[in-house]
C-alpha positions in Angstrom: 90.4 81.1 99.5 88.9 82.7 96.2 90.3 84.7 94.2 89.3 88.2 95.0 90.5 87.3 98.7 93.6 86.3 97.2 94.1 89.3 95.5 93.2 91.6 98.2 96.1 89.6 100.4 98.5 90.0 98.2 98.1 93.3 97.3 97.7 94.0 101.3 101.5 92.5 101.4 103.0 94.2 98.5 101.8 97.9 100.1 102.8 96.8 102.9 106.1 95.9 101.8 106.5 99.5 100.5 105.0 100.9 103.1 102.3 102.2 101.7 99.1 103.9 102.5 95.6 102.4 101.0 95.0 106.2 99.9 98.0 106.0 97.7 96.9 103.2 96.2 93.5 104.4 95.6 95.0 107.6 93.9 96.9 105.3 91.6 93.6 103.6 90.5 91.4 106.2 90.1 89.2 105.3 93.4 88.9 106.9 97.1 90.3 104.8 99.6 87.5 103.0 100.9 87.0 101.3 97.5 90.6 100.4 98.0 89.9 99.0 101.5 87.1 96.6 99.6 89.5 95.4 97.0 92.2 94.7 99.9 89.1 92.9 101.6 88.2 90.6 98.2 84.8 92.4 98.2 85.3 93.5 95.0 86.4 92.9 91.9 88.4 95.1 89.5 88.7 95.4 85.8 91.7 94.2 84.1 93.2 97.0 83.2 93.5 98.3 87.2 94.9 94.4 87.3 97.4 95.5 84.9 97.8 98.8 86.3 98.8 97.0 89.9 101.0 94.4 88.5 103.3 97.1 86.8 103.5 99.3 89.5 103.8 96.6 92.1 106.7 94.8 89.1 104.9 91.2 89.6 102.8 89.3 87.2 99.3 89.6 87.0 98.8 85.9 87.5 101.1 85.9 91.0 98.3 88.7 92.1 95.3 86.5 91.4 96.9 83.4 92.9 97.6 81.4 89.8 101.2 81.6 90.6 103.9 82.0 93.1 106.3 83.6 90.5 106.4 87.2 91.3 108.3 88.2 88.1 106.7 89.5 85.1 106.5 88.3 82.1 109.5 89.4 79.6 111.7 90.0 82.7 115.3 89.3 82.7 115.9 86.3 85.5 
């Protein structure tokens, strides 16, 4: 799996998790939510900031979200 799919899995499962709507998400990021359904479906990329953006609001690391870790804490976060 690359790492756009990756991404688009796990943020699938972390709006999931809070039962969330792809709209929402979209509205978060500044884009409609078919963008959103093409980010979800690792057809495209985002910039690092919206990376950022996701990992904040979503309180895991950037790396867990593009796969280069199973840690889903932040960095700086109390264990």
């Amino acid at each position: 799996m690359d790492t756009l799919q990756i991404l688009g899995t796990r943020l699938k499962a972390l709006r999931n998790e809070r039962r969330l709507y792809q709209r929402e998400l979209g509205e978060l990021i500044g884009v409609t939510q078919r963008h959103y359904q093409k980010i979800e479906k690792g057809e495209i990329n985002i910039s690092a900031l919206t990376l950022c953006t996701l990992a904040r609001y979503f309180e895991v690391s950037t790396d867990y979200l593009l796969g280069l870790s199973e840690e889903r804490k932040p960095c700086g976060t109390a264990l």
